[in-house]
C-alpha positions in Angstrom: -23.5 -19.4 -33.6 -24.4 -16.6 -31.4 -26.8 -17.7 -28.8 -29.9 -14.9 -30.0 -29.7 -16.5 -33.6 -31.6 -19.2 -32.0 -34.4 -16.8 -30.2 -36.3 -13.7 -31.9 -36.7 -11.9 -29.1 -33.2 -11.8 -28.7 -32.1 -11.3 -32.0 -34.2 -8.4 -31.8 -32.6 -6.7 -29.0 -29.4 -7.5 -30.3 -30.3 -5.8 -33.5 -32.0 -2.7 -31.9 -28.7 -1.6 -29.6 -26.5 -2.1 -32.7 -28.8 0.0 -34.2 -28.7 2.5 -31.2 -24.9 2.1 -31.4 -24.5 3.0 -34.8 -26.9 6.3 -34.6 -24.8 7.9 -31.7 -21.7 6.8 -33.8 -23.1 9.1 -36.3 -23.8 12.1 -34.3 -20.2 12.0 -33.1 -19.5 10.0 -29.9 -16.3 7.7 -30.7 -15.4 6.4 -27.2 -15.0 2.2 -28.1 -15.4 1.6 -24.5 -18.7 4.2 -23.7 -20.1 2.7 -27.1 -19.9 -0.9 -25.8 -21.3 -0.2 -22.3 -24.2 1.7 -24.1 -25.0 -1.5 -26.1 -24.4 -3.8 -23.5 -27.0 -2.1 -21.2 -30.3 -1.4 -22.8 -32.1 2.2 -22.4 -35.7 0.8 -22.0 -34.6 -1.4 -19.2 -34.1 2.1 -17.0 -36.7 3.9 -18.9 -40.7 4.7 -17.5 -42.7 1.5 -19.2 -44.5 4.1 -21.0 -42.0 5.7 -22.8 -39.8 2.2 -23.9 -40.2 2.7 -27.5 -38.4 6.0 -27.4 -35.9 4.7 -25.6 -33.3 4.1 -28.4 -34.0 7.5 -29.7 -31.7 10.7 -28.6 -34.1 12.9 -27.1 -34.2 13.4 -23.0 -37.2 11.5 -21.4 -39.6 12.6 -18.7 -39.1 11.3 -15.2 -41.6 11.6 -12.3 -40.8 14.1 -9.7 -40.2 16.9 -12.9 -36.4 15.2 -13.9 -35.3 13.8 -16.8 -33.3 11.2 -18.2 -31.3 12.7 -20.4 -30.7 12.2 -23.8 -28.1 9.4 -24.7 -25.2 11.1 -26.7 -25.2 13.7 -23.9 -24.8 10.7 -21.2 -22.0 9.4 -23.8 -20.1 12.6 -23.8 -19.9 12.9 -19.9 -18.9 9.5 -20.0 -16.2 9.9 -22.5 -14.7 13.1 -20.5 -14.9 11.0 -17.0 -12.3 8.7 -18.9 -12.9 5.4 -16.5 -9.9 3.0 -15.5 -10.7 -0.5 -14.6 -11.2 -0.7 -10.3 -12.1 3.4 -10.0 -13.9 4.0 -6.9 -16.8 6.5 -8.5 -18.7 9.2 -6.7 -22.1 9.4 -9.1 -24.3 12.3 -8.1 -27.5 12.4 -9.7 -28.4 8.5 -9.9 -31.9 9.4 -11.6 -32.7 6.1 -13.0 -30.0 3.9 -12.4 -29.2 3.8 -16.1 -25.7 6.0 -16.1 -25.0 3.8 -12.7 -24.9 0.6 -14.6 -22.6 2.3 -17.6 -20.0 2.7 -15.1 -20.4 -0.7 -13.8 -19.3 -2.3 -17.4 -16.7 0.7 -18.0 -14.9 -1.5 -14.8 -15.7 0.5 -11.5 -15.1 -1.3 -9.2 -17.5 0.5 -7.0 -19.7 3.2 -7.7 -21.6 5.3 -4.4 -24.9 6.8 -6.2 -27.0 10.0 -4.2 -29.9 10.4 -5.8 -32.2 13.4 -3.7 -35.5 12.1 -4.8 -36.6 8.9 -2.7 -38.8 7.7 -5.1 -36.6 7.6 -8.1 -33.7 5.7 -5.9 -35.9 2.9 -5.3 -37.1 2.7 -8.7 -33.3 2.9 -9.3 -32.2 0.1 -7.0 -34.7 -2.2 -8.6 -33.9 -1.7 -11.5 -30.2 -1.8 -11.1 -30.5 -5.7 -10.1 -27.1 -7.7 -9.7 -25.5 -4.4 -10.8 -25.7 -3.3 -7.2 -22.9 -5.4 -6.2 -20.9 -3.3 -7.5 -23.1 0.2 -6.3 -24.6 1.8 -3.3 -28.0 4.0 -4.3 -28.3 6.6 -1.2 -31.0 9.2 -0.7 -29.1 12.2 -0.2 -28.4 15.5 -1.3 -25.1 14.8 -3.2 -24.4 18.5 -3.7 -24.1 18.9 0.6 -20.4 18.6 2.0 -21.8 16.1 4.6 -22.5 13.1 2.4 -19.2 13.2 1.0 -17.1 14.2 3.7 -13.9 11.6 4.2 -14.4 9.7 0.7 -12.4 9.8 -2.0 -12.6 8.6 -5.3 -10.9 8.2 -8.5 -13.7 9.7 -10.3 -17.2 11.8 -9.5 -19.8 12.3 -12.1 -22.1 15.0 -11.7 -25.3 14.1 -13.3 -26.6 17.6 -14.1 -26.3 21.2 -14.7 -25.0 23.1 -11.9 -24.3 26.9 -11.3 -21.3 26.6 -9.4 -19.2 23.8 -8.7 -19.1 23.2 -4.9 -15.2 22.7 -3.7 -16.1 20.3 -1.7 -16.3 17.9 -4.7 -12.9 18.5 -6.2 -11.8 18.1 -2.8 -12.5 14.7 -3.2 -11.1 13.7 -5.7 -8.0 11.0 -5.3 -4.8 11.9 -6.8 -4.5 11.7 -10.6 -8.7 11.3 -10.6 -11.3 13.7 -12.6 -14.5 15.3 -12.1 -17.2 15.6 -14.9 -20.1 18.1 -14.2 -22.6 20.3 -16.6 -22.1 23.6 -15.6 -24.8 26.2 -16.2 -23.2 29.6 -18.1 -26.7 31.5 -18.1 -27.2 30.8 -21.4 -27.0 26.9 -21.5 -24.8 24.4 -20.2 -21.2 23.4 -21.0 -19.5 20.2 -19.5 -16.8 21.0 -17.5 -13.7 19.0 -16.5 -11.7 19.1 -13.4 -8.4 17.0 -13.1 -6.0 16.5 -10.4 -2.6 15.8 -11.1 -0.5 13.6 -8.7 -0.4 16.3 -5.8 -2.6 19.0 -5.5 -2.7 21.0 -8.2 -6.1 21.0 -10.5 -6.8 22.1 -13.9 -10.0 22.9 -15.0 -11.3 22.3 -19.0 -14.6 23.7 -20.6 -16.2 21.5 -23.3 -18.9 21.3 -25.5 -22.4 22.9 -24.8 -25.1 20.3 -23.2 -28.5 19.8 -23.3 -28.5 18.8 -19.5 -31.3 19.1 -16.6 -30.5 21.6 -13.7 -29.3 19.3 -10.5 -31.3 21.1 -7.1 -29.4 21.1 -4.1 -31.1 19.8 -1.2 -33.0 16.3 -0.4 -36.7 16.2 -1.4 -38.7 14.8 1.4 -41.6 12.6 0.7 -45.1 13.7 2.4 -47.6 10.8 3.1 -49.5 11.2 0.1 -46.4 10.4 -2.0 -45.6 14.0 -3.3 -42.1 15.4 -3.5 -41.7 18.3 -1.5 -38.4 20.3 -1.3 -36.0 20.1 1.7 -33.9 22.9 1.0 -35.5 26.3 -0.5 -34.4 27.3 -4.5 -32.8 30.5 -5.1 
């Protein structure tokens, strides 16, 4: 007998992500593996405390600092493009709340580095993370500059966002035979984008579906005394 049969509470949560499971199923994501991370790792355990009961819905959620978590079967799509293999070395960019972070810890990396520009939101991040951190590194950093990744490489990099231009410095990156997953802003919306490298150096970029994904700012947001945000690097 399963061990939550014996405890509500439990058998509660247990019912509530196969519920969650079973409503992305229906609005199209099919990746077994991304399906069983998503219901191994609860949503409200990442999510602001006010905002837990909508945590199993598909909608995007309101971070501080003006991001967003985004909404589930968006996360599930990037996920299913990034294709994981057990023991990747992942570059995440974006960590936001930690909750993508600890996806890729059950989809088997064997170590994921995390920038996350917002100080604030990476300690929230790290905390909530827990044991998962053995297998992750939460930096505050603008992921988007060519100094924080410059001499890594990694089997796969998630870009946790909607950028206007991919910066080469990311590819670049990339081990042979690994992938990059980004949003990619078209003017009109974004579309996830797909960059594979094959076993030397030649890389194919693949446009997929349209997103409903946050824009990613370059630059590191500095903290000021009173605990406001402020912007390191100017926007366009």
């Amino acid at each position: 007998m399963p061990p939550e049969a014996d405890d509500p509470a439990m058998l509660a949560e247990a019912t509530g992500n196969a519920a969650f499971v079973l409503a992305l199923r229906e609005r199209g994501v099919r990746d077994t593996a991304v399906l069983r991370a998503m219901e191994q790792v609860p949503r409200e355990r990442f999510a602001p405390p006010a905002l837990h009961a909508l945590a199993r819905r598909d909608i995007g959620l309101p971070l501080a600092s003006g991001q967003t978590m985004t909404a589930p079967s968006v996360v599930a799509a990037m996920l299913g493009a990034l294709a994981m293999i057990p023991g990747a070395r992942v570059l995440e960019v974006g960590t936001g709340t930690g909750y993508v972070t600890a996806l890729l810890v059950r989809l088997g990396a064997a170590h994921i580095r995390s920038f996350e520009r917002y100080e604030g939101l990476a300690r929230t991040a790290r905390a909530q993370l827990g044991r998962d951190l053995d297998d992750a590194t939460v930096e505050v950093a603008d992921g988007l500059s060519p100094e924080a990744v410059r001499g890594g490489e990694f089997d796969r990099i998630l870009v946790n966002g909607s950028i206007e231009a991919l910066p080469p410095h990311l590819p670049a990156a990339l081990k042979p035979g690994g992938r990059l997953v980004a949003g990619l802003w078209t003017g009109r919306g974004s579309r996830l984008v797909t960059i594979t490298r094959d076993g030397g150096a030649l890389f194919t970029r693949t446009e997929g579906a349209a997103l409903r994904l946050g824009p990613l700012t370059p630059g590191r947001a500095l903290a000021r005394s009173s605990g406001h945000a402020v912007e390191a690097a100017s926007r366009d």
